[in-house]
C-alpha positions, 0 to 999 in steps of 0.5 A, spaced: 646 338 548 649 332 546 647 325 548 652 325 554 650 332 557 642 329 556 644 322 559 647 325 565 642 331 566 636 326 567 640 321 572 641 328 576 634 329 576 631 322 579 625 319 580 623 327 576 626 325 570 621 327 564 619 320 561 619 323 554 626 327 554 629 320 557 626 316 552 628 320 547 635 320 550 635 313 550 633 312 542 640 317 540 644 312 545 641 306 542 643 309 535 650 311 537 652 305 540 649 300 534 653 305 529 660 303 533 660 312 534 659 310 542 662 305 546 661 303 553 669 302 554 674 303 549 681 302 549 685 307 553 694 308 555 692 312 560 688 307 564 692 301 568 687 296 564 689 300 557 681 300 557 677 307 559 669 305 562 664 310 559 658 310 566 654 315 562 653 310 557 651 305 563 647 309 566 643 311 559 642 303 557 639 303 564 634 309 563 631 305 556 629 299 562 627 304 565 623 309 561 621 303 557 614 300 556 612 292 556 609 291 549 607 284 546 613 283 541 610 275 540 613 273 533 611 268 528 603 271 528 603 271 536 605 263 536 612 264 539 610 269 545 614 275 548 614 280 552 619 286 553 620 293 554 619 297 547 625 300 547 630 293 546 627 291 540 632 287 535 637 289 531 636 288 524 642 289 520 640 287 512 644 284 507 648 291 506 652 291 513 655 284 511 653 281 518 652 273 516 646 272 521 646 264 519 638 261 520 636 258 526 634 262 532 639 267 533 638 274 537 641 281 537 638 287 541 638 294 538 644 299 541 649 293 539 656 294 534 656 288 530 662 289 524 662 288 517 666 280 517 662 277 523 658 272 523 653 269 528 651 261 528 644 260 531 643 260 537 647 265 539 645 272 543 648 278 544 646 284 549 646 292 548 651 295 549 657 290 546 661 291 541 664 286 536 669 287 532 671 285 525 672 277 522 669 274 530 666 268 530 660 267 535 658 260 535 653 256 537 649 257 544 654 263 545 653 269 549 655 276 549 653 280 554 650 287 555 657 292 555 662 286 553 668 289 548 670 283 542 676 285 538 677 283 531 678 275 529 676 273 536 673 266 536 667 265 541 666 258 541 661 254 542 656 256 549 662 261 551 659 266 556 661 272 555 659 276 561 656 282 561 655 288 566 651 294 567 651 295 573 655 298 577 656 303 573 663 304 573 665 297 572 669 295 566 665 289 563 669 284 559 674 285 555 677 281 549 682 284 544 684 282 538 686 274 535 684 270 542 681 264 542 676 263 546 674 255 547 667 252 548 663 252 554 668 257 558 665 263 562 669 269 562 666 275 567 666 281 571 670 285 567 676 280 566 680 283 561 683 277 556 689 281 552 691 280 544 693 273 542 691 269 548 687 262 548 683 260 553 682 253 553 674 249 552 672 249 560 676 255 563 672 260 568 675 267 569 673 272 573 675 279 575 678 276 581 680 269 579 688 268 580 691 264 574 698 261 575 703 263 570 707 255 569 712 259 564 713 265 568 713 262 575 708 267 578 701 268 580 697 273 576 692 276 579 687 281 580 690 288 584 686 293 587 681 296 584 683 292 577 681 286 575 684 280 572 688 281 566 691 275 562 697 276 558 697 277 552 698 271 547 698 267 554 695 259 553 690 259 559 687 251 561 683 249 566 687 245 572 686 245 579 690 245 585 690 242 592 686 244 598 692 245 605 688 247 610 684 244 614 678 238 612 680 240 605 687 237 606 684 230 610 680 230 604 683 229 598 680 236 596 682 240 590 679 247 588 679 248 580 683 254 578 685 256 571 693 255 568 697 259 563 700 252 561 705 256 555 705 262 550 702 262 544 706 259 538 707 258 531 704 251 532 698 254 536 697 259 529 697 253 525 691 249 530 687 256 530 688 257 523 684 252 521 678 256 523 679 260 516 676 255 512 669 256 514 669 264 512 
């Protein structure tokens, strides 16, 4: 049986699914994924989003916490204590799959895909299950979280949250294509999908159902059903604010934060995100 034949048939079998026959399934997940020869979601024209979610590869993740045991995995001779499931232990790339890990208290679990060019800059966290893709930059206090797709040359910022998502099961986790800029301390989450080229300014929060307000366009894009938000591609994405019409909110002054396509990215964008080379 292949991995997915195997994933599927335990989650079928229930609380009497073998503890071994899942473990093992778990550990072939796990290698497949940190290969880049699985992927939780994976790019699809047929699909609205142009993304297709793998459940079964969800639904095999969850079968390692489950099937797994808690172990001491203390480092440092026990004086920096851990205790996890053994079966999320720690990617360890080497020197051979050119990953640049800069010293200083970064962490990559096993079952994640990190390409050759990326690099990491301490402290940074990626989960299982994501993927990240050739020449990305992923900053200080940045995160990664478990399923979330990062397309090449993308830049994470500094403390950028990248959401993750392992359940449900059929929710597409967050995507970011190729070439964007993600700014420092913005949040992106719930399966938003952020299309090629885009720049997402330093304080924008996104979600799966946050409307953004397209300046240049003079339209509201927003999530529709069953879909999450998608943000255009090459858009320039800034945090604004709009005013609250109803209610106390009007007598009050009130205003709700809520981000803004302020332009589309230009020759003169290229050139300010250009800049980020010179540290590779």
């Amino acid at each position: 049986m292949d991995i997915r034949s195997r994933i599927e048939s335990l989650i079928s079998a229930g609380s009497s699914a073998d503890k071994t026959a899942g473990r093992e399934a778990f550990f072939a997940l796990q290698r497949a994924l940190g290969t880049g020869q699985v992927r939780a979601a994976e790019p699809d024209a047929n699909e609205p989003t142009g993304w297709r979610v793998n459940a079964w590869v969800k639904q095999g993740i969850l079968l390692g916490f489950r099937f797994g045991d808690l172990v001491d995995q203390s480092s440092d001779h026990g004086r920096w204590p851990f205790y996890d499931k053994d079966t999320m232990s720690l990617k360890r790339p080497g020197v051979g799959a050119n990953v640049r890990i800069v010293l200083g208290g970064s962490a990559i679990r096993e079952g994640s895909y990190v390409a050759p060019g990326v690099i990491c800059v301490p402290p940074m966290y990626i989960n299982i299950g994501a993927y990240v893709d050739e020449g990305t930059l992923v900053d200080s206090h940045a995160l990664i979280g478990s399923c979330a797709q990062i397309g090449r040359r993308v830049h994470v910022s500094a403390s950028a949250q990248i959401g993750g998502v392992l359940e449900p099961v059929g929710a597409l986790p967050v995507i970011v294509e190729d070439d964007v800029l993600v700014g420092g301390n913005t949040g992106i989450y719930e399966g938003a999908v952020i299309r090629r080229r885009a720049v997402i300014a330093a304080g924008t929060i996104l979600t799966g159902s946050t409307p953004v307000y397209d300046l240049p366009n003079g339209t509201i894009v927003r999530p529709e059903a069953g879909k999450p938000l998608v943000v255009p591609e090459g858009a320039v994405v800034v945090p604004g604010a709009r005013a609250v019409s109803v209610g106390a909110g009007r007598e009050w002054g009130l205003s709700l934060v809520t981000p803004v396509i302020v332009k589309y990215r230009d020759d003169r964008t290229d050139t300010r995100t250009e800049l980020e080379a010179w540290i590779r």
